[in-house]
C-alpha positions in Angstrom: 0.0 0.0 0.0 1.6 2.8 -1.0 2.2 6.0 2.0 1.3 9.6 1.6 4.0 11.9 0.9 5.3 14.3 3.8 4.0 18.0 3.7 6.7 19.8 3.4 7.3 23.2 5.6 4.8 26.1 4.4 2.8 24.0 2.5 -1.1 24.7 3.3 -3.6 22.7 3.0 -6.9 23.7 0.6 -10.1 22.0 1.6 -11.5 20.6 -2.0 -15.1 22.3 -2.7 -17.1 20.8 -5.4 -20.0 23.3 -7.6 -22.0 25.4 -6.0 -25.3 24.0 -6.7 -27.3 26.3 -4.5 -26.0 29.4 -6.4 -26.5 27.6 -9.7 -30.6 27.3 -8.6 -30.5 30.7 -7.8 -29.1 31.6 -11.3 -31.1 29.5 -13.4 -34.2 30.6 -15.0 -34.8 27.4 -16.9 -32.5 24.3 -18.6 -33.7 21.9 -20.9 -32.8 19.7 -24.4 -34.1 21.5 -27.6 -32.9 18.4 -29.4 -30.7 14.9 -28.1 -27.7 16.9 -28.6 -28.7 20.6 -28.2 -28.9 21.8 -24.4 -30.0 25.2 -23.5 -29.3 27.3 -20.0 -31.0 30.3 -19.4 -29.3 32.0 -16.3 -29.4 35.7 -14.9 -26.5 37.3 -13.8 -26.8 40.1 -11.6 -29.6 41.9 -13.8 -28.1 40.3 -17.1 -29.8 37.6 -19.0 -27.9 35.3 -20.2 -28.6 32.2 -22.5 -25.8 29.4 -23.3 -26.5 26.9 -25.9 -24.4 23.6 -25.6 -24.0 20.9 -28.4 -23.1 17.5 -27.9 -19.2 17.1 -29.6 -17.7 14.3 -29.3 -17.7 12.7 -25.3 -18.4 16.0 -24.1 -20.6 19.3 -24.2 -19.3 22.4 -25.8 -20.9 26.0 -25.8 -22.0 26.9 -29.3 -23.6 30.2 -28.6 -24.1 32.7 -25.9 -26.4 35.6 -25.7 -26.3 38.2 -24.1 -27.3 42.2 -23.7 -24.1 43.7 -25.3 -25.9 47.4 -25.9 -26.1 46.8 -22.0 -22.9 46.1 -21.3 -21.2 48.8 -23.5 -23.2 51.1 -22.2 -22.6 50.6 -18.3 -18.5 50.4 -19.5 -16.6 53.9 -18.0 
């Protein structure tokens, strides 16, 4: 069975935290499948809507198109 390596001096240690599923509920205005390999996320964040539109590629999920209020965002810029 093979031992765990020595800290070493000044190492810290960081408790491992997984996603924050609570926040992710608050976000969420509604998920679902538009097709078996199109999934859709509607989220707000802060007093932006935004919608993220994943396909399936390959093994995994990639983001294909994002919307969002750019007029909104350029306009609160400095």
């Amino acid at each position: 069975m093979a031992k765990a390596a020595p800290a070493s001096k000044g190492a810290r240690s960081y408790p491992v935290q997984g996603p924050n599923i609570m926040r992710w509920i608050e976000k969420l205005n509604y998920a679902f499948f538009t097709d078996p390999f199109t999934f859709q996320l509607d989220v707000m964040h802060g007093t932006m809507r935004v919608i993220l539109v994943l396909e399936r590629q390959g093994m995994g999920w990639k983001v294909t198109r994002i919307t969002m209020p750019f007029k909104k965002i350029i306009s609160q810029a400095p």
